[in-house]
C-alpha positions, 0 to 999 in steps of 0.5 A: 500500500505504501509503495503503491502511494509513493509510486503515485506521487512520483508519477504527479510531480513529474507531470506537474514538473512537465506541465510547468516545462510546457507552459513556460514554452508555450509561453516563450513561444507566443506572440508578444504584446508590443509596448507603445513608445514615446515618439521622437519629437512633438511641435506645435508652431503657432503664428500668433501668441496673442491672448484672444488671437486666432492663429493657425497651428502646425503640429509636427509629430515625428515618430519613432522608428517603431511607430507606423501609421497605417489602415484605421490609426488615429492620430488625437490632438487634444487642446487645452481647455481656454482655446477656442475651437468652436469654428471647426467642424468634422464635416468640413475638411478644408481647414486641415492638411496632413503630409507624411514624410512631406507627402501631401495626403488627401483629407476627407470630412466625416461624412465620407466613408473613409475607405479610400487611401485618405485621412478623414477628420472623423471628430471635433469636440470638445478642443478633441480633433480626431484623425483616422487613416481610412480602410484603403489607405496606404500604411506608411513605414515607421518613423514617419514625420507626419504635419497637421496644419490647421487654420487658414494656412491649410490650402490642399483641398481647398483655403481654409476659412477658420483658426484657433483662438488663444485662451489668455496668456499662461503656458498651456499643453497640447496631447498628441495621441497615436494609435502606436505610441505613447500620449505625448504633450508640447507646450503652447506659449500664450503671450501678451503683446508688448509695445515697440515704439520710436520716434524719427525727427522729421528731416527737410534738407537743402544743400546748395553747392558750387559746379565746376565747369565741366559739371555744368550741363547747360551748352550754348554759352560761355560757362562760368565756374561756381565752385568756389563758393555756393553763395554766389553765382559770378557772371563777372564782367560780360559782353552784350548779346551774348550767353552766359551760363553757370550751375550750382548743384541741389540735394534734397533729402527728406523723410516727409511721407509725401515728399516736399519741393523746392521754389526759386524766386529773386528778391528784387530782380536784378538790379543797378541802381535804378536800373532794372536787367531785362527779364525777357521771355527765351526765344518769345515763349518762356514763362514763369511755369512753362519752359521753352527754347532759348538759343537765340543771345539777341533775345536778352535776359535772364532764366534757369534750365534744370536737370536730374543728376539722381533721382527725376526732381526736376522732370517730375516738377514740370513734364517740359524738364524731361531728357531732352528739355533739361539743361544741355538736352537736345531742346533745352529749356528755360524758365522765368524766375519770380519776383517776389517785388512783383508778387510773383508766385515761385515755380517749382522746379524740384519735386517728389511725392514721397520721402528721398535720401538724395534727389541731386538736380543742377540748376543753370542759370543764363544770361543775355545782356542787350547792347542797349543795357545800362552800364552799371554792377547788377546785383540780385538775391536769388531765393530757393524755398524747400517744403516738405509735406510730413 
């Protein structure tokens, strides 16, 4: 009896010891469960950070190299309560776009039947966006970059029309949950908005400067050299019936939002005494305002031609003082001076509508004495009044 009890017990364990043999292979021997995987990297670009500001978001989600996405995946953005989504709908798939791995992938709204090679934005709740890979859709390999844009900047299938609002300024976390990884948050920085302020003088100059002969454009005449001083304009003794001609050189800088111009005027004509120089009208046709044509030296008096160095100052002041009408063109022409004795309203002879660092014009000035012209030292005070419109 005994040893028919032992002989029992021996033949138990060894069964117990080839039943737990057996279970630790079957277990060794099974498929395991994979553990889901924190991704690489998490982003969230905003592009706006302004407490109650709608801004676009582009939420980059680079995977791990164990983290795939295919056929039925998720991909779930959870917004932190305060953002304001309350514009987005999942039966509106504009305002989405997805790329893998630079890819642009198509994305549908939720009432399609997701059983294409496509994404849908299947829900929108809650600041919950839900997106699934639908029944056809071609699985990506793992450790893909995958790109959600939502807002405005979304233009895939069509410009999207709707964007997050901000929540009030504070630091805020965005979850990202996909089908094959871990939950993984990104911060969202809502900051407030900060004053950036300066103050720019307002800057009008004009620098009247002497020319040299060779610098002086006006032909025709006996040139006189100016650059020995920008206060004067010294003709010197002259002949009758004959051309003179000198140039002082303008630059007008200015900061004025609608530009500024620049008049010319004598004070008092030019004068000997009792003895008045001739004005005289060019060729027969110049005027206060319109330029024209003097190369005749028996046609005496006293005028200005003008001509752009930088910019179009002149050409812009008065449309005759184009290429060919400018001092040494082609047709070169000649305009009157006002006389502020006469109540003679000045011509403008630079001009701009908007700010300049440097418009440079020369100015030639001509004379033309009659054989009948007083003997006697003319002198003149020639005036140029710079404005600018700020």
């Amino acid at each position: 009896m005994g040893s028919t009890r032992g002989l029992m017990g021996i033949k138990f364990k060894r069964a117990f010891y080839l039943l737990a043999i057996a279970s630790v292979l079957v277990l060794n021997l099974a498929p395991q469960k994979a553990f889901a995987v924190r991704p690489d990297s998490l982003k969230d670009v905003i592009t706006d950070s302004r407490p109650s500001t709608a801004a676009n978001h582009t939420i980059t989600l680079d995977q791990s190299t164990s983290g795939d996405f295919s056929a039925g995946d998720t991909i779930v953005l959870t917004f932190a309560a305060g953002f304001d989504t309350s514009g987005f709908a999942s039966t509106d798939a504009i305002d989405y776009d997805i790329t893998v791995n630079a890819v642009e992938e198509t994305i549908v709204d939720s009432t399609d039947a997701c059983a294409g090679d496509t994404i849908e934005i299947t829900t929108v709740a809650a600041d919950v966006f839900t997106f699934t890979a639908c029944g056809a859709y071609v699985g990506e390999a793992a450790g893909v970059v995958i790109v959600i844009e939502i807002g405005t900047h979304a233009t895939s299938g069509g410009t999207g029309n709707t964007q997050i609002t901000n929540s009030v300024a504070a630091t805020y976390n965005l979850a990202v949950d996909s089908t094959d990884e871990d939950s993984q948050d990104t911060i969202i920085v809502v900051t407030a908005a900060i004053t950036v302020s300066a103050t720019i003088d307002e800057v009008l100059t004009l620098t009247v400067a002497g020319a040299s002969t060779a610098t002086c454009t006006v032909t025709g005449g006996t040139e006189i050299d100016t650059s020995g001083s920008a206060a004067t304009i010294p003709f010197g003794t002259i002949s009758t019936e004959a051309f003179y001609d000198a140039c002082q050189s303008l630059t007008v800088a200015t900061n004025a939002g609608t530009g500024y111009t620049v008049t010319v005027y004598t004070v008092a004509g030019l004068d000997s005494g009792a003895n008045a120089f001739g004005v005289g009208t060019c060729d027969g046709t110049c005027s206060l305002t319109d330029p024209a044509a003097w190369a005749t030296a028996t046609n005496n008096g006293y005028a200005i031609c003008m001509d752009d160095t930088t910019g179009n100052a002149a050409e812009t002041a008065n449309a005759d003082w184009v290429a060919a009408g400018q001092c040494g063109g082609a047709s070169q022409q000649f305009e009157l001076i006002a006389d502020l004795s006469g109540s003679q309203t000045p011509s403008t002879i630079m001009q701009s509508v908007v700010g300049v660092s440097s418009d440079v014009s020369l100015i030639g000035w001509r004379i033309s004495a009659d054989a009948a012209q007083a003997a006697g030292a003319y002198t003149g005070t020639a005036d140029y009044i710079t404005t600018g419109t700020f």
